[in-house]
N, C-alpha and C positions, 0 to 999 in steps of 0.2 A: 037547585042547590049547588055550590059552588065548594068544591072537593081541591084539596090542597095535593102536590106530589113531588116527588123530588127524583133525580137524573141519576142513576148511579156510575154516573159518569165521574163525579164525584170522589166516588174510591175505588173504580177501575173500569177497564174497557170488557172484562168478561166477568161475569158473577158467575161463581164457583159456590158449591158446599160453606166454603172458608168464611163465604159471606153472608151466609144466612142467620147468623146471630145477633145481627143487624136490623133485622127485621121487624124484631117485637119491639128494640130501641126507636125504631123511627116510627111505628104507632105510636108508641108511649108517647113521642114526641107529637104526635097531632096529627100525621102524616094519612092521609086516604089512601095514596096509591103509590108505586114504584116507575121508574120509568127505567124499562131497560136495554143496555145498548147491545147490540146483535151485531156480532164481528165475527167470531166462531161456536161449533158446534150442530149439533144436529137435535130435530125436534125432542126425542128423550131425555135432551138434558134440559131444555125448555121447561117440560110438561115438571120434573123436579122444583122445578123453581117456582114455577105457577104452586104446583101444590104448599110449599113451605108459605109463599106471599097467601094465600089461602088461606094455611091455619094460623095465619095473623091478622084474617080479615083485614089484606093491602088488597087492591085494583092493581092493577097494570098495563103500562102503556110502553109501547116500543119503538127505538132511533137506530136508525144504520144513517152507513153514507155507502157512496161510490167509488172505490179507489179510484185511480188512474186507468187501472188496468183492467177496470168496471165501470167505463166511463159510459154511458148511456146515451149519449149525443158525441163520443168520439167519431172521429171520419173512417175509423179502421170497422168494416163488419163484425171482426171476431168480438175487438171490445165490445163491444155495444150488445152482444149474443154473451158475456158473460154478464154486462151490467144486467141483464134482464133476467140472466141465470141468478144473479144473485138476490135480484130483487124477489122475485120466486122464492127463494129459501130464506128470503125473511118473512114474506110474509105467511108461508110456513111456519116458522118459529113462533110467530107472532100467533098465531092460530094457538098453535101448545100452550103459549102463554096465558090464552085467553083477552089478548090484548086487542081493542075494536079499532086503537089508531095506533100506525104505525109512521114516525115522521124521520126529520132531519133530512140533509142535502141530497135526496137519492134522483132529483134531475140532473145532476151533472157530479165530475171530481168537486170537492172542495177547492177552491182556485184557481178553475180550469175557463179561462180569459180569452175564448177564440178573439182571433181578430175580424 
């Protein structure tokens, strides 16, 4: 069965309380699932967000990237020990979420063009 979803990328880079009103509007609209993007915070404010897409019967799915300074293939050790740190707390987050894929560009910085 093929399940429809949408980025809340959309209307911001962190979903907050502010945007949980939203919710029952994008079922209303046909919507299966959420897809959300994970830049900051910690899993308790995740497992919030899970619960609200919950009592709106949405699914969820979740996007990070790699800064610069989380580059995951940088030549610096430390970057590469925080991209891995960070990858780690997303998919933490992602966990809270309840979310089973977690995507977007988290092999490398977005842009990031060795020679």
């Amino acid at each position: 069965m093929m399940q429809l979803g949408i980025n809340f990328l959309l209307w911001t880079t962190h979903v907050a309380e502010q945007h949980f009103h939203l919710f029952p509007l994008l079922k209303k609209a046909g919507f299966d699932g959420i897809e959300i993007p994970l830049t900051i915070g910690n899993t308790a404010h995740y497992q919030k967000i899970q619960q609200a897409l919950a009592d709106e019967g949405l699914a969820c799915t979740t996007t990070s990237n790699c800064s610069p300074d989380k580059n995951l293939i940088s030549a610096n050790a430390n970057v590469r020990q925080a991209g891995l740190d960070h990858l780690k707390w997303a998919i933490d987050c992602s966990q809270a979420l309840g979310s089973q894929i977690l995507g977007g560009p988290i092999h490398s910085s977005p842009a990031y063009l060795p020679a």
